[in-house]
C-alpha positions in Angstrom: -58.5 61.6 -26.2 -58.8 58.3 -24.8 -56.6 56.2 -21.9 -55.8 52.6 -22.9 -54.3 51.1 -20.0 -51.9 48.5 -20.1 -51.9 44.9 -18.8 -48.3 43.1 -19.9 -48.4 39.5 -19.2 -45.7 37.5 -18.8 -45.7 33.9 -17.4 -49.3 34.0 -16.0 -48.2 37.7 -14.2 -48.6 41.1 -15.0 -45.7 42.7 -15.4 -43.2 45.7 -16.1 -40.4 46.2 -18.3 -38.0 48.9 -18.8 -37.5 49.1 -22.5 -38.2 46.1 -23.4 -35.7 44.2 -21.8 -36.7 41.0 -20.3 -34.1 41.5 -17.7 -35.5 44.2 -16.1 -38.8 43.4 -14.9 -40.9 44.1 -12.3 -43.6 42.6 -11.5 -47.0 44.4 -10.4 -49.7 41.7 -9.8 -50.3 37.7 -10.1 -53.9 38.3 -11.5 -53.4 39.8 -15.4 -57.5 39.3 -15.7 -58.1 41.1 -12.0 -56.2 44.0 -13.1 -58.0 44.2 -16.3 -61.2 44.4 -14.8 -59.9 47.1 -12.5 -58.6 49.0 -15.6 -61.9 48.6 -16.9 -64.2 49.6 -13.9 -62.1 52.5 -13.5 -62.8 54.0 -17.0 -60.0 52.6 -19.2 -61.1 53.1 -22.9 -59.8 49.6 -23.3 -57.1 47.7 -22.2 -53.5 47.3 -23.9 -52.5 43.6 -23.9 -48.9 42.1 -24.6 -48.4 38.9 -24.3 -44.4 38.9 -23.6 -44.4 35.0 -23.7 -45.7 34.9 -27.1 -43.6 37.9 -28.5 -40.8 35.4 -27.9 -42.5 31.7 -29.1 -44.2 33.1 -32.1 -47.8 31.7 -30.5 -50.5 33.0 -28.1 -50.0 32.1 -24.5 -52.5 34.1 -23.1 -55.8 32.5 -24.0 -57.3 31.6 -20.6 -57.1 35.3 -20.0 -58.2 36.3 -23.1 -61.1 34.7 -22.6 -61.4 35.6 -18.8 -61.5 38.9 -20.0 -64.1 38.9 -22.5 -65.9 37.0 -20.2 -66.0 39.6 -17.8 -66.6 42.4 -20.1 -63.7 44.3 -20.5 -62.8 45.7 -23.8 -58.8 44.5 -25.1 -56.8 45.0 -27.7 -53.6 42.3 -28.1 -50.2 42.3 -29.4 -47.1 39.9 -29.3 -45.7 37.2 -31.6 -48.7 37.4 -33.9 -47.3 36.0 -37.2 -50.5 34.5 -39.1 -53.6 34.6 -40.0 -54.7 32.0 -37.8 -53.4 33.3 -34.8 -55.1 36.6 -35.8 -58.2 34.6 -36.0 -57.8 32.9 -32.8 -57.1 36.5 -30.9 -60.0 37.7 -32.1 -62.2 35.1 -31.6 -61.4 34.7 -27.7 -62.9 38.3 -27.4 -60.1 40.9 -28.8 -60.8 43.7 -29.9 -58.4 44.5 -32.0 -55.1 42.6 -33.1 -51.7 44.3 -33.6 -49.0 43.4 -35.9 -45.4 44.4 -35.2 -42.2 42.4 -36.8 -45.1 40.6 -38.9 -46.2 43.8 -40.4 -42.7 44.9 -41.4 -41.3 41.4 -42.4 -44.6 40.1 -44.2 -46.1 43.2 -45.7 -48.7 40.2 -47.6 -49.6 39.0 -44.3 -50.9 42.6 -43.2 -52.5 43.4 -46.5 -54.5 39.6 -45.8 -55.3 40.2 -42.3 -56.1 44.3 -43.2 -58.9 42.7 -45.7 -60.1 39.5 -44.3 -60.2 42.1 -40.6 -61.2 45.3 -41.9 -60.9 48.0 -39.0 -59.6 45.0 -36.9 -55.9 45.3 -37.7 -53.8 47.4 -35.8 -49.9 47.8 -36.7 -47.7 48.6 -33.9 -44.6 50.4 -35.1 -41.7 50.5 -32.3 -38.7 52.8 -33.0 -35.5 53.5 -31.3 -33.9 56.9 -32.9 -36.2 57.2 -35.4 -35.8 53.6 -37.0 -38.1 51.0 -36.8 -37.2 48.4 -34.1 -38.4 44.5 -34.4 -38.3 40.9 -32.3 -39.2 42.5 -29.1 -36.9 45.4 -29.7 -33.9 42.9 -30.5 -33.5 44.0 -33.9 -32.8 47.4 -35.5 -33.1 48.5 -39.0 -33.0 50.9 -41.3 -36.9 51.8 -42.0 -37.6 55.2 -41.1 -41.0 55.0 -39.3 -42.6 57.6 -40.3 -42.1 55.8 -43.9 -43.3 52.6 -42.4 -46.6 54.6 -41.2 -47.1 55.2 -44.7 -46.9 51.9 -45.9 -49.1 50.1 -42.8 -51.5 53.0 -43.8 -51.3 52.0 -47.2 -51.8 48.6 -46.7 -55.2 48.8 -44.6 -54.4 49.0 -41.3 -57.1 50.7 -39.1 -54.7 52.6 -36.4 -50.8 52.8 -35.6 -49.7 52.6 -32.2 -46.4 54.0 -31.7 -43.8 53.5 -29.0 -40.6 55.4 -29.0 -38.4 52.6 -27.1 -35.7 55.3 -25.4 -39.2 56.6 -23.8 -40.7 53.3 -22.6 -41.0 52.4 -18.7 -38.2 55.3 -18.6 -40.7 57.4 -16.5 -39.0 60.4 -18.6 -42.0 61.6 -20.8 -43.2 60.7 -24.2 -41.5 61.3 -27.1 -43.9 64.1 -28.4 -42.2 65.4 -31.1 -41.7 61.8 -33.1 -45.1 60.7 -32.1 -46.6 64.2 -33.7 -44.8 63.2 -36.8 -46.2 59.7 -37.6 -49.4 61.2 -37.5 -49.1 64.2 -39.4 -47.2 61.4 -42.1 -50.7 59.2 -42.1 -55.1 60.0 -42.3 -55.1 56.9 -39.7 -55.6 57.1 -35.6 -52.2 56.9 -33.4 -52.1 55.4 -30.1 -49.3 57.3 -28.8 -47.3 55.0 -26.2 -44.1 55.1 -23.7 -42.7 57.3 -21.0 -46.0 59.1 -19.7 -44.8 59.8 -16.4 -47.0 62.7 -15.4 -50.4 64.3 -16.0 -48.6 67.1 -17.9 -47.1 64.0 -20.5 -50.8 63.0 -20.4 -52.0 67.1 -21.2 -48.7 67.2 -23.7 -50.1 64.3 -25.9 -54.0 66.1 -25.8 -52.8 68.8 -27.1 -51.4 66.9 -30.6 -54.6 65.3 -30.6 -55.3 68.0 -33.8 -52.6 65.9 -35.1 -54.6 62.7 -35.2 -53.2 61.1 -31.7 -56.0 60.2 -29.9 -55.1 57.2 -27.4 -52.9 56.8 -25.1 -51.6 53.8 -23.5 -49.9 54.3 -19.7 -48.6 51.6 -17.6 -45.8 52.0 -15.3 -46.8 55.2 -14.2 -50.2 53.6 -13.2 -48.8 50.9 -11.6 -46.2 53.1 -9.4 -49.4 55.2 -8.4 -47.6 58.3 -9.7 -51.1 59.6 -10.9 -54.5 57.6 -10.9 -56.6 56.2 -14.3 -59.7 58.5 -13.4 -56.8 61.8 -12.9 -55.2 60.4 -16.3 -58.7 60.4 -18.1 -59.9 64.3 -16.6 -56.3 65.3 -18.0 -56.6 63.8 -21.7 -60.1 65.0 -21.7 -58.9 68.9 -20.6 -59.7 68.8 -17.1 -56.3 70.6 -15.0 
């Protein structure tokens, strides 16, 4: 079980929100690349990146830290507002990682079968749900896909891992939803990144133990940032230390 910390950029900072909602964010350091770095020397797997700005314009507008990043070595995934090929292209040629699809995968099914093939074990599809339902646009929009359906489909259409986010759980400091996350991947053969609400070790321990069930990542922010537990305390726990 791996620990993918998270570094959500908005507006050159690195941020905080509580589900989702632009409104209510905090705001944890004026360096996204610095805290990256310190992610990475502290044992992060790899590091989550949202660009916020770009989940709302439809375009990266985080290059310069993209690049800082790879420049310094640290291993990054990226999501937000990714809607083409070229922009998929562009993300992974400044040094991602991976790439994740969200309101693309769901509203261009095409576009992730193209980027799933032209990036084999590059594309990662990033299914957000609120109640069980698929959530798009930053969490604007609901619908009526059941996401354990939509795994299916993402799985079906080449995608190399999901990460799930159950948005009731997310900077709610609550817990994870377990029991939802456990069923996407028992629905699919591919990885799940389980993400939002970890708010203690025993979340962390909680989320280990459905690793049988094909979770094996787990991306943490606010509790990090809040010091509620440490990133070397978060990795002993997801790899079965007390």
């Amino acid at each position: 079980m791996r620990i993918v910390p998270a570094v959500d950029i908005r507006g050159d900072l690195c941020v905080n929100l509580v589900q989702g909602d632009y409104a209510q964010e905090t705001v944890f350091s004026d360096d996204p690349v610095a805290q990256a770095v310190r992610w990475h020397e502290l044992g992060g797997a790899m590091v989550h990146v949202v660009d916020l700005d770009g989940a709302k314009s439809g375009q990266c507008c985080v290059e310069q830290h993209l690049r800082a990043m790879a420049q310094a070595g640290v291993p990054f995934e990226v999501g937000g507002g990714i809607r083409n090929l070229d922009t998929i292209a562009f993300i992974l040629g400044a040094g991602a990682e991976r790439a994740i699809l969200g309101t693309a995968a769901h509203r261009d099914p095409e576009l992730l079968r193209n980027a799933c093939a032209r990036f084999p074990g590059r594309i990662v599809v990033g299914i957000d749900a609120r109640a069980g339902k698929v959530s798009l646009s930053a969490w604007d929009e609901d619908t009526d896909t059941d996401a354990v359906d939509f795994a299916r489909q993402v799985e079906s259409a080449g995608a190399a891992r999901i990460i799930f986010t159950d948005i009731q759980s997310d900077g709610m400091m609550q817990g994870p939803n377990v029991a939802t996350t456990r069923a996407v991947a028992r629905a699919v053969s591919i990885p799940i990144t389980a993400s939002g609400g970890v708010s203690s070790l025993d979340d962390v321990r909680a989320l280990r133990d459905a690793e049988q069930d094909g979770i094996d990542e787990i991306i943490i922010g606010r509790a990090l940032y809040l010091d509620t537990f440490t990133l070397p305390e978060a990795i002993a726990a997801a790899q079965g230390g007390t």
